[in-house]
C-alpha positions as CSV (number, residue, x, y, z in Angstrom):
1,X,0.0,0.0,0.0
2,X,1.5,3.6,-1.2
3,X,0.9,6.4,1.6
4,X,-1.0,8.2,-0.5
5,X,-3.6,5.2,-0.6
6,X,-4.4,6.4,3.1
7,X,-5.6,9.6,2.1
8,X,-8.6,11.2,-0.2
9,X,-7.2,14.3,-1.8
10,X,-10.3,16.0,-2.7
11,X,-8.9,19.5,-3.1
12,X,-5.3,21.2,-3.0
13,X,-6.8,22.7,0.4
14,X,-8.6,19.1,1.1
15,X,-6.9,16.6,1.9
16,X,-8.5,14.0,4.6
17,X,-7.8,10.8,5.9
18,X,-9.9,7.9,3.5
19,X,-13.3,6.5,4.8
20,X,-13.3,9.7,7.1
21,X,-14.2,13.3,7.1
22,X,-10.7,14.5,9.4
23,X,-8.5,16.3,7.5
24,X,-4.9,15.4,7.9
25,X,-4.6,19.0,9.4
26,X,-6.4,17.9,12.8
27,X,-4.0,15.1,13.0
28,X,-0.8,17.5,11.8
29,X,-2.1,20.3,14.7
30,X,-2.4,17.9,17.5
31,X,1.0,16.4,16.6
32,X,2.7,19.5,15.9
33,X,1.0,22.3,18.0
34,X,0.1,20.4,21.0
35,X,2.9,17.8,21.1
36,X,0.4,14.7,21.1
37,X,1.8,11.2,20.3
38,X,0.6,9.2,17.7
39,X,-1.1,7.1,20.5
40,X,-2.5,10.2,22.4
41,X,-4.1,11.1,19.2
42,X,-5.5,7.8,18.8
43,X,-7.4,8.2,22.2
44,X,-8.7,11.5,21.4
45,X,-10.4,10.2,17.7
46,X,-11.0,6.7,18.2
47,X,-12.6,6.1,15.2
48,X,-8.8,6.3,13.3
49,X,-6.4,3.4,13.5
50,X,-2.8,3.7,14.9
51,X,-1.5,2.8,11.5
52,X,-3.5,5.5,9.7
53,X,-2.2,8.3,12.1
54,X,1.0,7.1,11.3
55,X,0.5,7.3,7.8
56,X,-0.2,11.0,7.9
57,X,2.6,11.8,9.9
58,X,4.6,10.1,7.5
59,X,2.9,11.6,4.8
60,X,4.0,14.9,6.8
61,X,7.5,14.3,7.1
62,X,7.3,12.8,3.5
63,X,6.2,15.9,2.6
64,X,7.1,19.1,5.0
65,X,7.5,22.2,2.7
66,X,4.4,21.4,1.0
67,X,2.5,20.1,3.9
68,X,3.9,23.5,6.0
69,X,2.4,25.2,3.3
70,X,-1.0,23.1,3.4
71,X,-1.0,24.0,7.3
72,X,-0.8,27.6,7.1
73,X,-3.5,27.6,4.4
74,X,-5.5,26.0,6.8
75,X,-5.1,28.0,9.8
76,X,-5.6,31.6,7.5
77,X,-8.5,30.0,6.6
78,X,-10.0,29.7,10.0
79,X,-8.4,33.0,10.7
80,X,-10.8,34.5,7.8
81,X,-13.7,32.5,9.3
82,X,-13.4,33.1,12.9
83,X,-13.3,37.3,12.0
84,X,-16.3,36.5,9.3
85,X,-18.2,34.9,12.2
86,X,-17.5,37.7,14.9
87,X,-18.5,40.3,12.1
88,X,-21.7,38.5,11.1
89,X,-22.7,35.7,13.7
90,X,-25.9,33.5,13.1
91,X,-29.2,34.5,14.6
92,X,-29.0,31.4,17.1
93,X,-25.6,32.9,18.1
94,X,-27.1,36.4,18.3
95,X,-29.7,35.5,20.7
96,X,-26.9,33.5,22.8
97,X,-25.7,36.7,23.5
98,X,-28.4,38.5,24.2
99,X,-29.6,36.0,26.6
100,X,-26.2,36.4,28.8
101,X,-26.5,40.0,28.7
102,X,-29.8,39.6,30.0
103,X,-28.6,37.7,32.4
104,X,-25.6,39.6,33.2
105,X,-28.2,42.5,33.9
106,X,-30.9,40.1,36.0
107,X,-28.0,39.1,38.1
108,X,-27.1,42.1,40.3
C-alpha cells in the first residue's frame, strides 16, 4: 500500500484521511501544535487506527515544505472564518448573546 492510498485528496486545500471526514490537518495540529503522540491522538479520535495516524505523519514528514504550506493555508483559513463569524454571527448565536446579557443584567 503507497501512503498516498491512506488519504482522499479531494482538493489542494482538502486533503482527509480515507473513509473519514478528518482532515490530515487535525492530525498535523495535535502532533505538531500540542505535542500529542501518535497514540494520544489515537485516544482522542478513536474512530482512526494507529497505522492511519501514522500514515499521515509520515505523509507529513514525506512531505514538509508542501505540507507546512497546506498547514498555514488552513489555519488563515479559519483566521478568515473566525473574524467572518464575529462580524456576522448566526441568529441562534445572536440571541446567545443577548440572553447572557440579560442575564448579566438580571444578576445584580
Amino acid at each position: 500500500m503507497k501512503l498516498e492510498d491512506y488519504f482522499d485528496f479531494l482538493a489542494p486545500n482538502d486533503i482527509r484521511l480515507k473513509g473519514h471526514r478528518i482532515g490530515v490537518e487535525t492530525i498535523l495540529f495535535d502532533y505538531l501544535e500540542q505535542g500529542l503522540s501518535a497514540e494520544e491522538i489515537a485516544l482522542r479520535y478513536p474512530t482512526l487506527s494507529l497505522e492511519q495516524i501514522h500514515a499521515t505523519l509520515a505523509y507529513y514528514w514525506r512531505h514538509q515544505a508542501e505540507m507546512d504550506a497546506y498547514l498555514q493555508a488552513a489555519r488563515e483559513h479559519e483566521e478568515r472564518m473566525i473574524r467572518e463569524q464575529e462580524r456576522h454571527p448566526s441568529p441562534a448565536v445572536r440571541r446567545l448573546y443577548q440572553l447572557i446579557q440579560h442575564h448579566a443584567a438580571t444578576a445584580l
